[in-house]
N, C-alpha and C positions, 0 to 999 in steps of 0.2 A: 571609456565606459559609456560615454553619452554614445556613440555609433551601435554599443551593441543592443541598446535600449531602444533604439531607434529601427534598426537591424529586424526586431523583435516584434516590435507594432506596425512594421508593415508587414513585417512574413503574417502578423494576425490580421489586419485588414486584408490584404489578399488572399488568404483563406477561408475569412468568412465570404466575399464577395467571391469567390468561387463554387464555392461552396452552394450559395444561396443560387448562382447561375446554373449548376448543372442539379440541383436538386428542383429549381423552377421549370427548367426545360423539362420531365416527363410530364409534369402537368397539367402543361397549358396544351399538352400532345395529344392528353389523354381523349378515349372516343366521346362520343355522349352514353352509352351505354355503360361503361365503365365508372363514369363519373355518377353515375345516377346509382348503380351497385355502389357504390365507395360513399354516397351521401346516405344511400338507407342503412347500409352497414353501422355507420360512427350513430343514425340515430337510433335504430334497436338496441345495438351496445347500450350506450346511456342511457337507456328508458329498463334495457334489463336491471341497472345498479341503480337505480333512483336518481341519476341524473337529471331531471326533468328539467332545469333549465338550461344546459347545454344540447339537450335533444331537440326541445323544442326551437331553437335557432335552425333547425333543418326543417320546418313546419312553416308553409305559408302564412302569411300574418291574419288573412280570413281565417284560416282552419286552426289557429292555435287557442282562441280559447276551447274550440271541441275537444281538441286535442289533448287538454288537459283535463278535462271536465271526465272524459273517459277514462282518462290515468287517475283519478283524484285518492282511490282506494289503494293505490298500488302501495307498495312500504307497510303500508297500514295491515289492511285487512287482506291483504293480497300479493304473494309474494311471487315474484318470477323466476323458477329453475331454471332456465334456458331456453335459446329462442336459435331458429334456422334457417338465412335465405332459404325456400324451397321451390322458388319458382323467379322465373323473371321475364318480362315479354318487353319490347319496346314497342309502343303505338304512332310512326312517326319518328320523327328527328327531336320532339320535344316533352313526348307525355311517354310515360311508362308505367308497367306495374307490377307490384313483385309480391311474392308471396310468402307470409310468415309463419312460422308454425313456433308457437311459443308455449312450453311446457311451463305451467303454476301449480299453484295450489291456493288454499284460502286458510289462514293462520287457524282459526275456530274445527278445521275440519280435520286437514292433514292428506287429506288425497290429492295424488297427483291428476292433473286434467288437462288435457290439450288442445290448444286455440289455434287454427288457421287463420290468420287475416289476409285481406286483401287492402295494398297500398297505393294508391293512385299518387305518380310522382310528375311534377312539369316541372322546364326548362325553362328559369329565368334569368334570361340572359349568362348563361354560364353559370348559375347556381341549381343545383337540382332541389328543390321546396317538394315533401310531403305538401298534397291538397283533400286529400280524402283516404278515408280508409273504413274499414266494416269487417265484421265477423263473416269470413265464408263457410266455414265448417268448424265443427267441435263442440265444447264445449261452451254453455254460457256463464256470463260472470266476470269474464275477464276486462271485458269494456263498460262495466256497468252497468249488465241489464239486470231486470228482476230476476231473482231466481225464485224457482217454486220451490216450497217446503220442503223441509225432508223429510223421505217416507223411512218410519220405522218399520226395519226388519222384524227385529225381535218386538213384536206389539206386547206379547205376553209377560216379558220379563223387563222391557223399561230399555231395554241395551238398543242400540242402533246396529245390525250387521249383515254385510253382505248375503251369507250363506248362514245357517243355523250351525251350531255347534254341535258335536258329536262325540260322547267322552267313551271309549270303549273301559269296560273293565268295572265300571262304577255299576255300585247297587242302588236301582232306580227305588227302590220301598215297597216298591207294591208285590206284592206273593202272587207269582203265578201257580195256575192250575196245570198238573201235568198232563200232556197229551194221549193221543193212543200208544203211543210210539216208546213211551216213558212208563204207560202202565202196567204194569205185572199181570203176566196171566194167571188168569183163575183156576186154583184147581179144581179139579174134577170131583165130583160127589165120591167119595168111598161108596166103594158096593158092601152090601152087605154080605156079615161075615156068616158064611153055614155054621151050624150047630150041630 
């Protein structure tokens, strides 16, 4: 019995220490390009689900208080539908930048809105660190800026909406007057009758 016990704990040390060798080897292989797509990936994921402090370990340690400070609404007042690498350049062997397009909304509202950012990434020492980022296109709001009021649609009736409503079939109240087209011709004078 003690052999096959024995038997058992090495077949499991040498499986995990192989294990661990040939799962280590793609990644010390990996390009810098790749690594840098594979560090913004795992930090957008976590920032889509409110992970904020496992995303921000992918956040240079200057830019992480920004980095929060921008996210501060997110969960809260601000929810993330999805988000899409939509771009990616490398600048160099150690800076890159890549582009996000992240579909939200704002819980108070309910529309959807869509935010391109741009992400400034450097190479330290074999860690890819977020160091900047900024709104390129879309929508504002999503990293905290002010937003301007909002314009009501309907000013007349109190309601907010894109387009005016149109109910066919309802009776608006007010009597109209009939046109030419509706009014009856007039007859003609009777001629008078001989005697």
């Amino acid at each position: 019995m003690p052999t096959v016990i024995h038997m058992r704990a090495s077949f499991g040390v040498a499986l995990v220490l192989s294990s661990t060798v040939l799962l280590g080897c793609p990644v010390g292989h990996q390009s810098p390009p790749a690594r840098a797509q594979e560090a913004a990936t795992e930090l957008n994921l976590n920032t889509r689900f409110g992970r904020m402090e496992l995303a921000s370990e992918r956040v240079a340690p200057a830019a992480r208080e920004a980095f929060l400070a921008r996210r501060r609404a997110w969960g809260a007042n601000v929810r993330v539908a999805d988000y899409e690498l939509a771009g990616f350049h490398m600048k160099g062997n150690a800076d890159a930048e890549m582009l996000v397009k992240v579909a939200w909304y704002r819980m108070d509202q309910g529309d959807l809105r869509t935010t391109l950012l741009k992400q400034k990434w450097h190479d330290f020492k074999g860690e890819w660190k977020l160091v900047d980022e900024n709104r390129a296109d879309g929508d504002l709001g999503l990293m905290g800026e002010a937003l301007p009021a909002p314009e009501s649609a309907g000013k007349g009736n109190g309601r907010n909406a894109q387009f005016p409503t149109i109910r066919l079939g309802q009776d608006t109240g007010t009597p109209t007057e009939p046109t030419e087209a509706q009014t009856p011709p007039e007859s003609a004078p009777a001629a008078p009758k001989s005697q």
